[in-house]
N, C-alpha and C positions, 0 to 999 in steps of 0.2 A: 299490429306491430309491423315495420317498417324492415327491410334489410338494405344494404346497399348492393347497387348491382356494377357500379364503374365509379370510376373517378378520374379527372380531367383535371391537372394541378398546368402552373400557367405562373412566369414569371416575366414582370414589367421591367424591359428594356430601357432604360432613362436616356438613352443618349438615343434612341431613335423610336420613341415612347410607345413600342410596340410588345404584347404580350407574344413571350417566346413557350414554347410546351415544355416542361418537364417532365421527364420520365418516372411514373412511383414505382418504385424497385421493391422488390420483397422485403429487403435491407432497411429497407424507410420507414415503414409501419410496423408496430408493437399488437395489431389487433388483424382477426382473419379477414379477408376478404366479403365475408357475409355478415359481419359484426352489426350492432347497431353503434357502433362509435367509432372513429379512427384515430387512432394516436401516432403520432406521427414521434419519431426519436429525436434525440436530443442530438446537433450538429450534422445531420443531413440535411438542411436548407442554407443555401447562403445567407449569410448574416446580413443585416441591414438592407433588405428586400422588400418589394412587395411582390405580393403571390396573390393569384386568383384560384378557388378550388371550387371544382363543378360537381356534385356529387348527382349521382342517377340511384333512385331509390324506388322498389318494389315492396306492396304490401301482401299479407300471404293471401287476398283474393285475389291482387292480380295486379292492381291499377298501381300506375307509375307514376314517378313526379319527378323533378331536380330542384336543389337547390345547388346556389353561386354563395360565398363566400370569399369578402376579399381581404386581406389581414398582413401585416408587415411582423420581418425577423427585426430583433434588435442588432444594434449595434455593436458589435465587441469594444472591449479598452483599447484605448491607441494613447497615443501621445507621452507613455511614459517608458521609465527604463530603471534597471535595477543594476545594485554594482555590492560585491563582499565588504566588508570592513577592513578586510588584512589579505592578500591576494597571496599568500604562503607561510606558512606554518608546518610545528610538528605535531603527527598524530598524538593524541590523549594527552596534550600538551596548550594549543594553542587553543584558543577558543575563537569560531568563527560564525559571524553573523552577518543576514545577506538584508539588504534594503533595496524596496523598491520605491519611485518618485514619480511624481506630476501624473501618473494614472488617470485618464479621464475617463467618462461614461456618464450616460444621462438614466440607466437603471442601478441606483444605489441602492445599499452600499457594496462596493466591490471587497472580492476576497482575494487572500494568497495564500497560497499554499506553494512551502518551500519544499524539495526532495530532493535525494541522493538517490537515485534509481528510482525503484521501486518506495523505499523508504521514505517516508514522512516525517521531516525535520519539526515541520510548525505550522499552522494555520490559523484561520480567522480573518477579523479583517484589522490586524495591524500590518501595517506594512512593511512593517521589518519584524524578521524571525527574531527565535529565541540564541542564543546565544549557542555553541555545542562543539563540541570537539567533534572532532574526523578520523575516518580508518585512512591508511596510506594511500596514498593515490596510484594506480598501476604504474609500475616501474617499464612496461614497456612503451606510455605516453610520458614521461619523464614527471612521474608523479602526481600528474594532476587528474582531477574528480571535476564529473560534471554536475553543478547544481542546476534542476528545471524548476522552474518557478510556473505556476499558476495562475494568471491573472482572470478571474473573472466576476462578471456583473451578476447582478441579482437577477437578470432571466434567466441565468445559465450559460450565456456566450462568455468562450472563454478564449486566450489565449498565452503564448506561452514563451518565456523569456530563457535565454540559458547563459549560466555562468561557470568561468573555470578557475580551479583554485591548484594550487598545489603543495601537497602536503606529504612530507618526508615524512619516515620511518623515526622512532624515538631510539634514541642509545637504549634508554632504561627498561625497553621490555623486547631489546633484539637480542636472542641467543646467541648469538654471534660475536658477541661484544661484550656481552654481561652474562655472568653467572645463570644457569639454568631458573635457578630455585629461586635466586632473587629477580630474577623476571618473574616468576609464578607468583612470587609475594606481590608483586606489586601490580599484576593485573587482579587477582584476588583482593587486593585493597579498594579499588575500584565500586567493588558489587558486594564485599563480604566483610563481616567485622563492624565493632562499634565507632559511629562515626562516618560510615563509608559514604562517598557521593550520591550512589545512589540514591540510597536510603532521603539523602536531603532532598534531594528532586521528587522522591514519591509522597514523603510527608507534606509538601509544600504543593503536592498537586500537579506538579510538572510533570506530566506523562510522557508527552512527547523527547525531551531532553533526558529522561531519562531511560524513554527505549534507545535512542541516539546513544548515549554512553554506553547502553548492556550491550547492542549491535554493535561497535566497536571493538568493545574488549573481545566478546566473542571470535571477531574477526582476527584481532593479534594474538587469537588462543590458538588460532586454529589455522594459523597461518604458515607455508610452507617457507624455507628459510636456505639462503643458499649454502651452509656451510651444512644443511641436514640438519639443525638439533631444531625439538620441536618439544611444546609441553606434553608434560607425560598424559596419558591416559583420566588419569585421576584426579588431576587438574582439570581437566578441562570436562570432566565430569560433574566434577564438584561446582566449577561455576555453572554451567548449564542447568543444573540442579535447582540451584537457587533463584535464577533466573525465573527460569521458569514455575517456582513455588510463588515469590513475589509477585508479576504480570499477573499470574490467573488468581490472585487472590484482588485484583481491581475489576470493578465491575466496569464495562464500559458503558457509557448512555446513548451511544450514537453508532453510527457506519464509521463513522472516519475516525475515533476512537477503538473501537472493535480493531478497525483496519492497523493499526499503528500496532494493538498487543499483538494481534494474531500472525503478524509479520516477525515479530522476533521470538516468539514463543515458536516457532514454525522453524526459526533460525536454529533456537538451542536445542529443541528436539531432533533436528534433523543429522546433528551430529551422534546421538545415542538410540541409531533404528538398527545400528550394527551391532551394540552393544549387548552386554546380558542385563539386560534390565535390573537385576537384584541392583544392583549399583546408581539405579537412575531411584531411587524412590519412588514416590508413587505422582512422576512426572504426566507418567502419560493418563491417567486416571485425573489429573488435576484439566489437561489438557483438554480431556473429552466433555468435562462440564465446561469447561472455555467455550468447545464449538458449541455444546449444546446452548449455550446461554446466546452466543453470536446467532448462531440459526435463527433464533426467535427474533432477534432484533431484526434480522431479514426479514423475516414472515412479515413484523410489523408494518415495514417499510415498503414491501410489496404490494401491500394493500392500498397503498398509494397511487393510484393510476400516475399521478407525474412522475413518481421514480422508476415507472417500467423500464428494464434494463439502460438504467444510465449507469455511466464509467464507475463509478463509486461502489455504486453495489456489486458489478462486475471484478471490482479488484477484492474489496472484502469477502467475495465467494471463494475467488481464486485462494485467498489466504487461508479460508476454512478448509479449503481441499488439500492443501501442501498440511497443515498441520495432522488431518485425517489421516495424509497417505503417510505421515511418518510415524503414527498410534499402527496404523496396518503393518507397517515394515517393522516396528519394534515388536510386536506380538508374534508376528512369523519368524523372526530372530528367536525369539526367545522360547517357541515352541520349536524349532530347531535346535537349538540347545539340551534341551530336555533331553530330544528325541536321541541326539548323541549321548548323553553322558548315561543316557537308560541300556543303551545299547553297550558301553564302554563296560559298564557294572555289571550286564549278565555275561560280555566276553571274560571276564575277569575270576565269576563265580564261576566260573565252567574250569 
C-alpha cells in the first residue's frame, strides 16, 4: 500500500500559457496528509481552470514513485439574471416570487435555490420560486429584505444573485393599530384552526412555503413594537407549540429538506428555552427525535466521500445544533424551576 508523501498542484496560465504553483492549504483538502486518497473541497479551485497535480507516493518498504494528473474546474453560470414579481408589498399579505432568466452552463441541469437569510424559500431546478409571503423588512433599511439566490450547475459551481424587495408592516397584526386579541386571532388563523393556510401547504406537500409562512408569523408573534404592546405569553406559546407538533411530524428525505424543518423548528423552540416547559407540551421531546432522525440522514450523507464537508451539510449541522442548544436551555430552565419552587415549598413549611 502506497501513502502520499507531497503534492505539487499547478495552474495554466492562458494568456501567457505558462503553469503557475498553487499553494494546497490545509483548508483545501477533506483527507490527511498520509491518506491514500485526496479530496480536494468544493470551491477552493478557480472555476473554469486547468490544474496540473504531481502527487509523490511512498510504499511502506520504501520505494517511491509520482504520478501527474491534469484535469479542468467547471465553468460557473453566467449569462443570466433574476428580478421579484412585485418589488413591494405587505407582510402576510402580499405574495412574492423571484425568477431567474437566460442562466447558461454547459454542466446541466442547473439549480436555484431562493433564501431570505439563512431561510430556504424554494429549490430545485425551476427557476422561478414558489410563491410566499414575507416578514417586514428592517425599518432601519426602509423596509427592505435581501433575497440570495443560488445559481448552480450540476458539478457544483455555484454562483450567486441578490435581490431587494420591500415589505411593509400589515395594519391587521400591528398592535399599535389594531386591537391586541384580534392581532392574536389573526396570526393564529394563519397556522391554527380548520381551514388554516398552513395546513393547505403541508397537505399539498409544500414544505418549503409552508415553513416560509410558520417563519413569518412566528416573527410578527414575537416582534418588538414601538408603542410596547406585544402578544402575550400564551399566544405565542400556543403557536410555537403547534408549529413545532406539525414540522416534526414530516419526515424529511434529504439535507435540504431536513434543513428547511430544522430551521424553524429551531425558530419556535428558541422562544420557549425560557419558559416553564409544562406549557410547551411535549415540544421538545418531539424535537429530539427531529435531530435524531436529521443525524442519521447526515451519517448517510457522509458516507459519501463527494459530500465531505460541503455548504449544505455544513448549514444542516448548524440547524441541528441551535435546535439541540434550545432542548439543553429548556431543560436547564425547567430544572431551575423546580429547584425554586422546591425551595419556595420548604421556606413555606417551616
Amino acid at each position: 500500500m502506497a501513502r502520499f508523501m507531497n503534492g505539487d498542484l499547478k495552474r495554466l496560465n492562458e494568456k501567457s500559457n505558462t503553469w503557475e504553483d498553487i499553494p494546497i492549504l490545509p483548508n483545501m483538502t477533506s483527507t490527511a496528509v498520509n491518506a491514500t486518497n485526496m479530496i480536494i473541497k468544493q470551491n477552493t479551485l478557480q472555476s473554469n481552470s486547468k490544474f496540473s497535480l504531481t502527487l509523490l507516493v511512498r510504499t511502506l518498504v520504501g520505494t517511491e514513485g509520482f504520478s501527474v494528473l491534469e484535469f479542468e474546474t467547471a465553468e460557473e453560470p453566467h449569462s443570466g439574471y433574476c428580478e421579484p414579481s412585485i418589488s413591494e408589498g405587505i407582510s402576510l399579505e402580499t405574495e412574492f416570487a423571484f425568477e431567474c432568466f437566460e442562466w447558461q452552463d454547459k454542466n446541466l441541469p442547473i439549480t436555484y435555490e431562493f433564501r431570505l437569510g439563512r431561510e430556504t424559500i424554494s429549490y430545485g431546478i425551476s427557476p422561478k420560486s414558489v410563491s410566499t409571503v414575507l416578514p417586514v423588512g428592517s425599518p432601519d433599511h426602509d423596509n427592505q429584505l435581501q433575497i440570495n439566490i443560488i445559481i448552480k450547475n450540476a458539478a457544483g459551481v455555484a454562483v450567486e444573485d441578490t435581490l431587494l424587495v420591500k415589505v411593509k408592516p400589515s395594519s391587521a397584526v400591528d398592535p399599535c393599530s389594531t386591537p391586541i386579541e384580534q392581532v392574536s386571532n389573526t396570526l393564529k388563523s394563519f397556522v391554527i384552526g380548520e381551514g388554516n393556510k398552513l395546513d393547505g401547504f403541508l397537505r399539498k406537500g409544500e414544505i418549503n412555503q409552508a415553513a416560509q409562512l410558520a417563519q413569518t408569523v412566528l416573527k410578527s408573534a414575537n416582534e418588538e413594537t414601538e408603542c410596547g404592546k406585544t402578544m402575550s405569553l400564551a399566544v405565542k406559546t400556543l403557536i410555537s407549540t403547534k408549529l413545532v407538533e406539525k414540522f416534526t411530524s414530516i419526515t424529511p428525505d434529504s439535507t435540504k429538506m431536513s434543513k428547511v424543518i430544522m430551521d424553524l423548528v429551531s425558530m419556535a423552540t428558541g422562544g420557549q428555552q425560557d419558559q416553564n416547559c409544562d406549557d410547551c407540551g411535549n415540544t421538545m421531546e418531539l424535537t429530539l427525535k427531529l435531530i435524531d432522525n436529521t443525524a442519521n440522514i447526515l451519517v448517510d450523507a457522509l458516507n459519501d466521500v463527494e459530500e465531505l464537508m460541503s455548504a449544505e451539510l455544513e448549514e444542516t449541522a448548524s440547524s441541528v445544533t441551535g435546535c439541540l442548544t434550545n432542548v439543553l436551555k429548556s431543560a436547564s430552565g425547567k430544572s431551575q424551576a423546580l429547584n425554586t419552587a422546591t425551595k419556595d415549598s420548604k421556606s413555606s413549611s417551616k
